[in-house]
C-alpha atoms as a printed R data frame, in Angstrom:
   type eleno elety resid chain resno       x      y       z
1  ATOM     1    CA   UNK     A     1  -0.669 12.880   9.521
2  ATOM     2    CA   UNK     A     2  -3.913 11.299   9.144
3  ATOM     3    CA   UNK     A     3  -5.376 14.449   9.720
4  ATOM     4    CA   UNK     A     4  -3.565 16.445   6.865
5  ATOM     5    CA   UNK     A     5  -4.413 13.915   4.425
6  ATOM     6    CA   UNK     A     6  -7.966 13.769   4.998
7  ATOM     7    CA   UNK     A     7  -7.648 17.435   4.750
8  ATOM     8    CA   UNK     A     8  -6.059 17.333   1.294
9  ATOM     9    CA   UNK     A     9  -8.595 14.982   0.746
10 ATOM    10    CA   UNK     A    10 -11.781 17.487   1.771
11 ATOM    11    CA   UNK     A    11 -10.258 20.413   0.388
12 ATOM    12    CA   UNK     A    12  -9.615 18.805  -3.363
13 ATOM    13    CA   UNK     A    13 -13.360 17.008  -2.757
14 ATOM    14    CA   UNK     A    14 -15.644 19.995  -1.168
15 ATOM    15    CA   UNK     A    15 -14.206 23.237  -2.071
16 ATOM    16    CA   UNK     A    16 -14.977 25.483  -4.390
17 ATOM    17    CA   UNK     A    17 -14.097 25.029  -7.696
18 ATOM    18    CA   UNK     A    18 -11.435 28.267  -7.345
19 ATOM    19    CA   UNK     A    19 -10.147 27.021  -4.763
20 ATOM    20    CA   UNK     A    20  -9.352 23.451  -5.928
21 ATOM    21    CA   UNK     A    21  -8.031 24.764  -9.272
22 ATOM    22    CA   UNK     A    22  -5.277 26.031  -7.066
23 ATOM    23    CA   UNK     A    23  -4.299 22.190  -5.489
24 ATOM    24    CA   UNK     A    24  -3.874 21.178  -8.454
25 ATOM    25    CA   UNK     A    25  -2.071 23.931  -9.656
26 ATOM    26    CA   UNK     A    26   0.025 23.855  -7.097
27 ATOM    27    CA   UNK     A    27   0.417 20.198  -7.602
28 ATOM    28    CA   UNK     A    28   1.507 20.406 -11.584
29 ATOM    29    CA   UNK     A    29   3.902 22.660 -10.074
30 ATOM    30    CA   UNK     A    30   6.106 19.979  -8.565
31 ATOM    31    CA   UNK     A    31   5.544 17.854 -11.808
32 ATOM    32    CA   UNK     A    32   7.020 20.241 -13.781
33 ATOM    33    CA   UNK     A    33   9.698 21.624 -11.696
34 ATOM    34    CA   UNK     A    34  11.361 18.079 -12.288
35 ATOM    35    CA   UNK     A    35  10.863 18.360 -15.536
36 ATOM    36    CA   UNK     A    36   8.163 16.452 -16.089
37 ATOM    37    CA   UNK     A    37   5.568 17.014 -18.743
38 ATOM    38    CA   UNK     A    38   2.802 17.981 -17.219
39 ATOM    39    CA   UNK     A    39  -0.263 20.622 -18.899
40 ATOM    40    CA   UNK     A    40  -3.078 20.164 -16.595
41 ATOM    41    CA   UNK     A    41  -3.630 18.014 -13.458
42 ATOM    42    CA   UNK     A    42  -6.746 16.505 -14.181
43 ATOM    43    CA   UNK     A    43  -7.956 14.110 -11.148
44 ATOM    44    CA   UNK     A    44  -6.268 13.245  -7.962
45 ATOM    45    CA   UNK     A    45  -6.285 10.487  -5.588
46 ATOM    46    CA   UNK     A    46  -5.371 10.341  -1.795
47 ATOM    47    CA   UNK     A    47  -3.019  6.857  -1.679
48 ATOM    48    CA   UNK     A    48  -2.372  7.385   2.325
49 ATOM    49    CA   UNK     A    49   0.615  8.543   3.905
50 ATOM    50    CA   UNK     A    50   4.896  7.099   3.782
51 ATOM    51    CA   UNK     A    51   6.597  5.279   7.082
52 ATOM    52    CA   UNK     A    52   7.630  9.078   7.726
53 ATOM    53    CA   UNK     A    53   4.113 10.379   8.126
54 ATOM    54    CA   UNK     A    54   3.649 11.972   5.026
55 ATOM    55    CA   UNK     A    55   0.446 12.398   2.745
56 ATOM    56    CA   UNK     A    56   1.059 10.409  -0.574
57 ATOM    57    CA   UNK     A    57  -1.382 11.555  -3.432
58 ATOM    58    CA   UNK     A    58  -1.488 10.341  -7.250
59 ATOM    59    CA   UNK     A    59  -2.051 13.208  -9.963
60 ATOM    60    CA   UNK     A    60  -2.748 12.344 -13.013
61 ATOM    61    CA   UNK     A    61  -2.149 15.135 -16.119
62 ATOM    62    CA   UNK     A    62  -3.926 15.847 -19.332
63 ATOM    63    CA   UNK     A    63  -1.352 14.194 -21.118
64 ATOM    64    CA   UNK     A    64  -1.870 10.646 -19.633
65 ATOM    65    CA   UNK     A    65   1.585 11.074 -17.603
66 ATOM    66    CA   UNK     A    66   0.578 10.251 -14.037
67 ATOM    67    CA   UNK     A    67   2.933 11.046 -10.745
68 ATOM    68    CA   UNK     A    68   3.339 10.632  -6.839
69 ATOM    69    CA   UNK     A    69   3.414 13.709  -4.729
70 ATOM    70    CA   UNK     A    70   4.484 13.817  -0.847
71 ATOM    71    CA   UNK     A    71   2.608 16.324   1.556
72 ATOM    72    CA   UNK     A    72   4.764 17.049   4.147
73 ATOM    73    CA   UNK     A    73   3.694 17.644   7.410
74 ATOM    74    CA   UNK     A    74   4.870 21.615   7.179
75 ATOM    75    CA   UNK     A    75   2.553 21.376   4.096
76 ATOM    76    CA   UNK     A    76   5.257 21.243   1.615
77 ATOM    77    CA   UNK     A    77   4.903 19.276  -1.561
78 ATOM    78    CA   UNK     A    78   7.746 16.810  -2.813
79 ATOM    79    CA   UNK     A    79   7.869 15.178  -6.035
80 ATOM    80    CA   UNK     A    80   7.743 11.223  -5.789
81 ATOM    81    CA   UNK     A    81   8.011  9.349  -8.839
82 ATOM    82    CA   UNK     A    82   5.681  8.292 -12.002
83 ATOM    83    CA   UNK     A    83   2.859  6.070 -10.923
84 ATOM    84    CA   UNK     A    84   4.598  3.502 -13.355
85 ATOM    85    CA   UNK     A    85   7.646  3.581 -10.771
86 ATOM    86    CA   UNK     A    86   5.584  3.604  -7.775
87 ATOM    87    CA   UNK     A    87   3.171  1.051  -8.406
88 ATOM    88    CA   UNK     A    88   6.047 -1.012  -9.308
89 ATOM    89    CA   UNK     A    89   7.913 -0.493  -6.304
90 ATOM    90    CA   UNK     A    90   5.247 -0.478  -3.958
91 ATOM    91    CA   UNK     A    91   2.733 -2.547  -5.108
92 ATOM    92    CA   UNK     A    92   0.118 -0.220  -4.595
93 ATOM    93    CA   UNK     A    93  -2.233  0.852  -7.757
94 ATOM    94    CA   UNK     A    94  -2.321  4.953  -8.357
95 ATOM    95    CA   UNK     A    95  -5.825  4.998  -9.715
């Protein structure tokens, strides 16, 4: 899993400016399919990976709303929570 987050990591970091359009894209995506407000992912942070070996990144929109997004190892994308919940929960800071 380590792998697949470093990868996320590299490919949001080093790629072309096309290309990571489309991450975070992809990753407003998930916002807003649960209904979250969401009109432009604007930064995103690698946070590390769950007990299940999942890639946990922070997104945080042009609105101010920030969320938690699982990578799955098939590459699929989950919705987490709001950083508010998260950090909460788990302690950890999203940005």
């Amino acid at each position: 899993m380590r792998t697949l987050v470093f990868s996320a990591a590299v490919l949001l970091l080093l790629s072309p400016p096309g290309l990571a359009q489309s991450v975070e894209v992809l990753f407003q995506a998930v916002i807003t399919t649960q209904g979250k407000a969401c009109p432009a992912v604007t930064r995103v942070k690698v946070l590390g990976k769950s007990t299940s070996g999942a890639g946990i990144v922070a997104a945080a929109c042009s609105d101010g709303s920030r969320h938690v997004i699982e990578i799955q190892p098939d590459r699929s994308l989950n919705y987490i929570s709001s950083c508010s919940t998260f950090e909460t929960i788990s302690g950890t800071s999203c940005f």
